[in-house]
C-alpha positions as CSV (number, residue, x, y, z in Angstrom):
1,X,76.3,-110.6,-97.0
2,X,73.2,-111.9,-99.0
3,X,71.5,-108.3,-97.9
4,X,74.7,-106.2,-99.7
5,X,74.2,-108.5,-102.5
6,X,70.9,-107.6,-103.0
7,X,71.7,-103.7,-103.2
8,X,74.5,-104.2,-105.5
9,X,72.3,-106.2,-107.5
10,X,69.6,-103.1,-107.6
11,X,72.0,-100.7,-108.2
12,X,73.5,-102.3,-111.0
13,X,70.5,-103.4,-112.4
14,X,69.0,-99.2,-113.1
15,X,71.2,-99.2,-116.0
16,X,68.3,-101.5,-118.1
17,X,65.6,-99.7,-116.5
18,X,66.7,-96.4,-117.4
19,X,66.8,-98.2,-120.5
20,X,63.8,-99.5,-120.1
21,X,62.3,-96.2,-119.8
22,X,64.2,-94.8,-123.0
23,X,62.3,-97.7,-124.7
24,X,58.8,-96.2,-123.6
25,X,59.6,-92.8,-124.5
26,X,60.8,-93.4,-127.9
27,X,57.5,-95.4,-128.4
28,X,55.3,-92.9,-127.3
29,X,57.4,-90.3,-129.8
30,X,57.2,-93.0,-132.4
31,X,53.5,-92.9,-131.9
32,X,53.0,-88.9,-132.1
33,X,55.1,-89.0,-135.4
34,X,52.8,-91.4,-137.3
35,X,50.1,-89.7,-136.2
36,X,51.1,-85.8,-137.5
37,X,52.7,-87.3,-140.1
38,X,49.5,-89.2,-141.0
39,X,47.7,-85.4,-140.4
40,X,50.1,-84.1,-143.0
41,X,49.9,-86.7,-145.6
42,X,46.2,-86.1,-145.8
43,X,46.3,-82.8,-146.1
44,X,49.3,-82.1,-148.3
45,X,47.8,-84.9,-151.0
46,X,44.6,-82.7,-151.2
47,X,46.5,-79.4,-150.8
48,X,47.8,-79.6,-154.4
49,X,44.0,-80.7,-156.0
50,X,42.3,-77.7,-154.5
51,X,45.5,-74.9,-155.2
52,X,45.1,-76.3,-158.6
53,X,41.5,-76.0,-158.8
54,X,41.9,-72.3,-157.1
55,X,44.1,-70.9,-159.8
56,X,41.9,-72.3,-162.7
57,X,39.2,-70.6,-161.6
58,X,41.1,-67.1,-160.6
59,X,44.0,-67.0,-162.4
60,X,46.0,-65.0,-159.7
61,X,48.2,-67.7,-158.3
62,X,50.1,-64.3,-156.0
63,X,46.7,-63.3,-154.7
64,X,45.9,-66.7,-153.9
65,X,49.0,-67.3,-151.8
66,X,48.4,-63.5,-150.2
67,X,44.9,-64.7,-148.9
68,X,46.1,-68.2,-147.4
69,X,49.2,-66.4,-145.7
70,X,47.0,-63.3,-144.3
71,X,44.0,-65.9,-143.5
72,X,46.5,-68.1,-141.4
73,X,48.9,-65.6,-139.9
74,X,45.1,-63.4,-138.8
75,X,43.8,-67.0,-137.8
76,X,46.6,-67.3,-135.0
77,X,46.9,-63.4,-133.9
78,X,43.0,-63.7,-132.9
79,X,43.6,-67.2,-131.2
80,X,46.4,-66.1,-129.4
81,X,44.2,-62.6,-128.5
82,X,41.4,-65.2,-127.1
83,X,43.9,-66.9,-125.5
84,X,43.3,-70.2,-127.4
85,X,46.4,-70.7,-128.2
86,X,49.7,-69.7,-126.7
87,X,52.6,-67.8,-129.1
88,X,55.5,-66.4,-128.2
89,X,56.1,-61.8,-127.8
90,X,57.5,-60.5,-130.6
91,X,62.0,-61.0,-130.5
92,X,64.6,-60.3,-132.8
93,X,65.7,-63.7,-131.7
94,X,62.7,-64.9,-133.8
95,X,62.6,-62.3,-135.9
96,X,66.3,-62.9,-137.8
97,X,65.8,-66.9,-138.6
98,X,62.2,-66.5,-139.6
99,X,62.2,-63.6,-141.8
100,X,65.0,-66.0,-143.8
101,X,62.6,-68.8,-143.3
102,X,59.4,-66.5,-144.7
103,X,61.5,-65.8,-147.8
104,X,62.4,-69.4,-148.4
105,X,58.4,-70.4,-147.9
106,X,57.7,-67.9,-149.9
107,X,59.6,-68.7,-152.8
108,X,58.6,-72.0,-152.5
109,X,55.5,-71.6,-152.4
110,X,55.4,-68.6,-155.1
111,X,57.2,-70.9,-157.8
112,X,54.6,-74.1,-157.0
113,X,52.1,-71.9,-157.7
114,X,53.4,-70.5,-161.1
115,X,54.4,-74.5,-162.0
116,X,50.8,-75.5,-161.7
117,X,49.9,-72.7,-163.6
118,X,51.5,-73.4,-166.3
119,X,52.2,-77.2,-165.8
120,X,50.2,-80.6,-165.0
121,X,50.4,-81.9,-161.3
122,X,51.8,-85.1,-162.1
123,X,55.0,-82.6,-164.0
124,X,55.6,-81.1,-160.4
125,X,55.2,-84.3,-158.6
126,X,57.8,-85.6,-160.2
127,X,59.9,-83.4,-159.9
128,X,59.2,-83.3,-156.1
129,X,59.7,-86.8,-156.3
130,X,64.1,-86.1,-157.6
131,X,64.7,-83.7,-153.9
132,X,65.9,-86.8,-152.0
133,X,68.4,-87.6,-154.5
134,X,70.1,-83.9,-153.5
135,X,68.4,-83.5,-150.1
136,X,70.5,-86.7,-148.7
137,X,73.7,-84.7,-149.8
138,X,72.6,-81.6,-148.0
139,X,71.6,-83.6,-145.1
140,X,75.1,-85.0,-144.4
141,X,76.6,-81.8,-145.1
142,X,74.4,-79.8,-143.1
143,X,72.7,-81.3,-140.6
144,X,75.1,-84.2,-139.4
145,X,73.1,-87.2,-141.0
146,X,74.7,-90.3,-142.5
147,X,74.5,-90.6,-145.9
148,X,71.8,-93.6,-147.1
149,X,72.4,-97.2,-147.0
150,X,72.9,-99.6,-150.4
151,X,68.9,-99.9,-150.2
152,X,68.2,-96.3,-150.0
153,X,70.8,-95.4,-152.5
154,X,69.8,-97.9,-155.0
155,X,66.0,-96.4,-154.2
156,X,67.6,-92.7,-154.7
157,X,69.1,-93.6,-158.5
158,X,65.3,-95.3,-159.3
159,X,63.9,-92.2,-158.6
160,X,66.2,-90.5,-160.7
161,X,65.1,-92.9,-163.4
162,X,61.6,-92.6,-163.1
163,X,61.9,-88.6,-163.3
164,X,63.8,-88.9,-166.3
165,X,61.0,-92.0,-167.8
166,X,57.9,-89.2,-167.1
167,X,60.0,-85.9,-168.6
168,X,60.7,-88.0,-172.0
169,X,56.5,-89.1,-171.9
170,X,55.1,-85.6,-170.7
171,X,52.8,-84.9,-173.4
172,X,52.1,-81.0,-172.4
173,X,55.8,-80.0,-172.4
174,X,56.0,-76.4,-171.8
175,X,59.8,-74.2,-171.7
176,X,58.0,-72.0,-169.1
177,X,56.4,-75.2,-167.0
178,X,59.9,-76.7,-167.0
179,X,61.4,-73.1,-166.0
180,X,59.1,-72.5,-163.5
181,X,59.8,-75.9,-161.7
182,X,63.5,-75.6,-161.9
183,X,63.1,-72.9,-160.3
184,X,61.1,-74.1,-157.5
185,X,63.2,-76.9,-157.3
186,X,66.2,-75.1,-156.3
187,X,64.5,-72.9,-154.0
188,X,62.6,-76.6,-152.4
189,X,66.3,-77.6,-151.5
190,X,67.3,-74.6,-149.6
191,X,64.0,-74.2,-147.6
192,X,63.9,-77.9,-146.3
193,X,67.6,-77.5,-145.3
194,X,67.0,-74.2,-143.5
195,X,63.6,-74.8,-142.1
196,X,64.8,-78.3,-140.1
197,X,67.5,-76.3,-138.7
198,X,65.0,-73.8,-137.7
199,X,62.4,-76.1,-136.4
200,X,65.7,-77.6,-134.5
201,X,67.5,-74.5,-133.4
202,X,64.8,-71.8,-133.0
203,X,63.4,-72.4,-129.4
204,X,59.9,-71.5,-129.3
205,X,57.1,-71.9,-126.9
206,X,54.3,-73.0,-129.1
207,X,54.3,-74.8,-133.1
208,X,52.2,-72.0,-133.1
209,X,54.9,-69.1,-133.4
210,X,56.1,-71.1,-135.8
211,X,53.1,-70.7,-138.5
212,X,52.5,-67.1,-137.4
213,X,56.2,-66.0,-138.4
214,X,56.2,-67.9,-141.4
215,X,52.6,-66.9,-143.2
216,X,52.9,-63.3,-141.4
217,X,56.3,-62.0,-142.4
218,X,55.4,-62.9,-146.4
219,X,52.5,-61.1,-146.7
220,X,54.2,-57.7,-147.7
221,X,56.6,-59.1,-150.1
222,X,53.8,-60.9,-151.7
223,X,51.5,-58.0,-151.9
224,X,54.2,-55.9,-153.6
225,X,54.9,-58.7,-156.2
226,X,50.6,-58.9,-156.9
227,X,50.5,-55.5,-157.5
228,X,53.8,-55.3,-160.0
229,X,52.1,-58.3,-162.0
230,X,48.6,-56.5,-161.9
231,X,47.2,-59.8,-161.3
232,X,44.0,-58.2,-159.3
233,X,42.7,-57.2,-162.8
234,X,42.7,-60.7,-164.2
235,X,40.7,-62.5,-161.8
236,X,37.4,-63.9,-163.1
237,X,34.9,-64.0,-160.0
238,X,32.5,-66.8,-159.4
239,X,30.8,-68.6,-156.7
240,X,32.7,-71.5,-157.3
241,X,36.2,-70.0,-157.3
242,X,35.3,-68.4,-154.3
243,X,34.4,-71.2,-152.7
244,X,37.6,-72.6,-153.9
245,X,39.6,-69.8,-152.3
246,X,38.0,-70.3,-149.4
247,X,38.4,-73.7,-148.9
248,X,42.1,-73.2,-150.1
249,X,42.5,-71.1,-146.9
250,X,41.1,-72.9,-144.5
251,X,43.6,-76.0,-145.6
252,X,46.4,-73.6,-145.4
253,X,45.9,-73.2,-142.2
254,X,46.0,-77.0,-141.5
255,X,48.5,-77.2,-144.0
256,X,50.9,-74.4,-141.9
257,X,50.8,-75.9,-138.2
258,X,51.2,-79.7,-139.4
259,X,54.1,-79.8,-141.6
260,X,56.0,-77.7,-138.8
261,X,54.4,-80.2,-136.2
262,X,56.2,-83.4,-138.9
263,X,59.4,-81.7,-139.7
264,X,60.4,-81.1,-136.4
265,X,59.7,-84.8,-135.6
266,X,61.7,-86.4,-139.1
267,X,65.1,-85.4,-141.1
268,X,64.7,-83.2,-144.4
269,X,65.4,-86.3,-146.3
270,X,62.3,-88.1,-145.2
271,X,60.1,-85.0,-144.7
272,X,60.7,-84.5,-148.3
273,X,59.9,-88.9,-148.8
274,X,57.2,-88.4,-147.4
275,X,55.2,-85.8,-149.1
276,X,56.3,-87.5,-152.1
277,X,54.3,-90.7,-150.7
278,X,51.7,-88.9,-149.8
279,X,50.7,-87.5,-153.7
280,X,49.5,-91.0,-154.4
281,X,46.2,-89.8,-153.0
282,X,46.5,-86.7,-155.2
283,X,47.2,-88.5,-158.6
284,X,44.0,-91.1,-158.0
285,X,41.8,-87.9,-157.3
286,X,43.7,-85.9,-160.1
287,X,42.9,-88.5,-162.7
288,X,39.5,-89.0,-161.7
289,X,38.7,-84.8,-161.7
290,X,40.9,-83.1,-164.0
291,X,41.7,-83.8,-167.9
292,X,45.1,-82.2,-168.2
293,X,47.3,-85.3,-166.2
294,X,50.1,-87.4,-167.7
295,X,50.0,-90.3,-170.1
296,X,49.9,-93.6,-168.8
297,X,53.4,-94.5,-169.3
298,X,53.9,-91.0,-167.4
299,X,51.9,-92.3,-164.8
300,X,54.0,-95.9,-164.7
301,X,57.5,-93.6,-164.1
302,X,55.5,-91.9,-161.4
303,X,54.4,-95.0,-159.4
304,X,57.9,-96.2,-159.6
305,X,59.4,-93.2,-158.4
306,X,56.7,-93.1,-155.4
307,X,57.7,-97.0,-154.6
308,X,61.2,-96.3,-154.5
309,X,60.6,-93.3,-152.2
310,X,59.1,-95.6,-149.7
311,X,61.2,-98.0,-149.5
312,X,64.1,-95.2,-149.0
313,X,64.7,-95.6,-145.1
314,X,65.9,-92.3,-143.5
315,X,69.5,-92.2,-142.6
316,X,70.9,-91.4,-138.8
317,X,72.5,-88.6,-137.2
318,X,76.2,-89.6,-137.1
319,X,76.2,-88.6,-133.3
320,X,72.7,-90.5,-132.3
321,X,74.6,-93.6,-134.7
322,X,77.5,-93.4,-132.4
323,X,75.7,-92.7,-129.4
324,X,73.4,-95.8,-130.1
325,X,76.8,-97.8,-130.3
326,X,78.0,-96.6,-127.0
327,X,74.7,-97.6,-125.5
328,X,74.5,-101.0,-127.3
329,X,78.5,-101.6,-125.4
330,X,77.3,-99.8,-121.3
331,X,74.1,-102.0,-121.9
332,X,76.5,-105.5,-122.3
333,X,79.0,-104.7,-119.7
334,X,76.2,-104.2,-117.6
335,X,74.6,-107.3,-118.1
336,X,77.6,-108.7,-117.6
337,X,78.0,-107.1,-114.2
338,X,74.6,-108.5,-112.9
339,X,75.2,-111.6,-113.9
340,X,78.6,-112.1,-112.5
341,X,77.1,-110.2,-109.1
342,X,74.0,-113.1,-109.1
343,X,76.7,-115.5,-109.1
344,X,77.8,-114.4,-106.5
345,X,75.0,-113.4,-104.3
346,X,73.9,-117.0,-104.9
347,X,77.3,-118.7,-104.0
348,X,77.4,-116.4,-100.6
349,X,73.8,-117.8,-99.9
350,X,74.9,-120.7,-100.5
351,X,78.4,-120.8,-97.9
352,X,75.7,-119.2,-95.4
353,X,72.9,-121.7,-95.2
354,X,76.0,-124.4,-95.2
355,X,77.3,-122.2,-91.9
């Protein structure tokens, strides 16, 4: 009787450790997604500085993206050829979502460069700063998250505030700045929507298929749109801004492989959070480099809005919320279970060492 006991007991008793070993794995993911997202806020808070620096020096902000798109999509192909690094043969299975996902990147990317060519950093940061406040609706609607708590909400309308706080003290107001952004803001939305679904749906072997598609598949587009805007016959050569364009390639690289790395690991909500965190680092070394930045009640609205966006916390999946529910209720029946079984192992002991 007390041996029957004893493998009822065990039996019952692999519900916590199963649990027990979700508990490890989610720490050990917990600790890979500080980590790449600790990557990507370093290099995305300099990534701005040094595209800004690029483009004052060259004034071709289309070339500029050509040669960090070839440099990283030529970067992989020769690693891959080495056999480096491991991507997957050309399919139209990857073909379809990433060519949608290479158009979104590269409208992105196209109207941040135009913004900072005709804008201060801190005007795009702000703006940057406002996608959460739409990004949580597409989220829901989209993707199957919750929408954000009180705190995160009341975080969401501060950030609003702030935006609005830094437009009314922008002291280089431009129409075409402000056009530019709007633009890119718009196009933001739609690319961090569709490239978490891609980064969730698209099954690859390696990240790295991911930042060939997405910097190779541009490149013609891009050249097409240099050459209609003769940009090639406006850039001003120098050591420096070749060093600059250089260096601007090499981080987009870096740039390419960890932000798919992050947003696979976070919702669009809080990939989008935090990037915006992250441009702390790029307004201290703005400030301290650069003479065109915001005034210093600018500034103020722009440390608010950064504030607010970390304490936003990212809302759950409705399934994984539900799911999390169910395991909270299996985990106390079981419990339950095992204790009422010890009882009873222990009173059969018991009426045994009486016999």
């Amino acid at each position: 009787l007390r041996a029957s006991s004893t493998l009822a007991f065990r039996a019952e008793w692999r519900g916590p450790a199963i649990a027990s070993s979700w508990a490890k794995m989610d720490k050990k993911k917990s600790k890979w997604t500080v980590i790449w997202i600790a990557m990507y806020m370093l290099v995305s808070s300099m990534m701005l500085i040094v595209n800004k620096l690029t483009i004052s020096f060259l004034h071709a902000p289309s070339y500029i993206l050509l040669c960090q798109l070839a440099a990283s999509a030529a970067t992989v192909k020769v690693a891959s050829t080495l056999g480096l690094i491991e991507i997957d043969k050309f399919s139209m299975a990857h073909l379809k979502p990433f060519s949608i996902v290479a158009m979104a990147f590269l409208g992105t990317i196209f109207a941040n460069m135009k913004t900072l060519q005709y804008a201060n950093v801190e005007t795009f940061i702000i703006f940057r700063a406002c996608t959460p406040l739409a990004l949580c609706v597409l989220d829901y609607i989209f993707l199957g998250r919750q929408l954000p708590d009180r705190q995160s909400a009341f975080c969401l309308l501060v950030l609003g505030g702030g935006a609005i706080g830094y437009v009314g003290s922008d002291k280089e107001y431009e129409v075409k700045g402000y056009f530019w952004v709007g633009i890119w803001f718009m196009v933001f939305l739609f690319d961090m929507i569709f490239l978490k679904h891609a980064a969730d749906n698209v099954k690859v072997k390696s990240n790295w298929t991911r930042v060939f598609y997405s910097n190779f598949l541009p490149c013609a587009p891009l050249l097409v749109i240099g050459r209609s805007t003769n940009e090639t016959g406006n850039i001003q050569w120098s050591k420096l801004g070749l060093a600059f364009l250089i260096l601007s390639c090499l981080m987009g690289i870096a740039m390419s492989y960890v932000s798919w790395q992050a947003r696979s690991l976070v919702s669009a909500t809080r990939f989008s959070i935090i990037g915006n965190v992250c441009k702390i680092l790029t307004i201290v070394v703005n400030c301290f480099i650069w003479d065109n930045h915001a005034t210093p009640q600018g500034l103020a609205c722009l440390i608010v809005c950064i504030v607010a966006a970390y304490f936003y916390k990212q809302a759950p999946l409705r399934a994984e919320a539900l799911s999390d529910k169910s395991k909270v209720a299996k985990l106390e029946l079981t419990t339950a279970r095992n204790a009422k079984i010890e009882a009873a192992g222990g009173n059969s002991a018991a009426k045994t060492s009486k016999t």
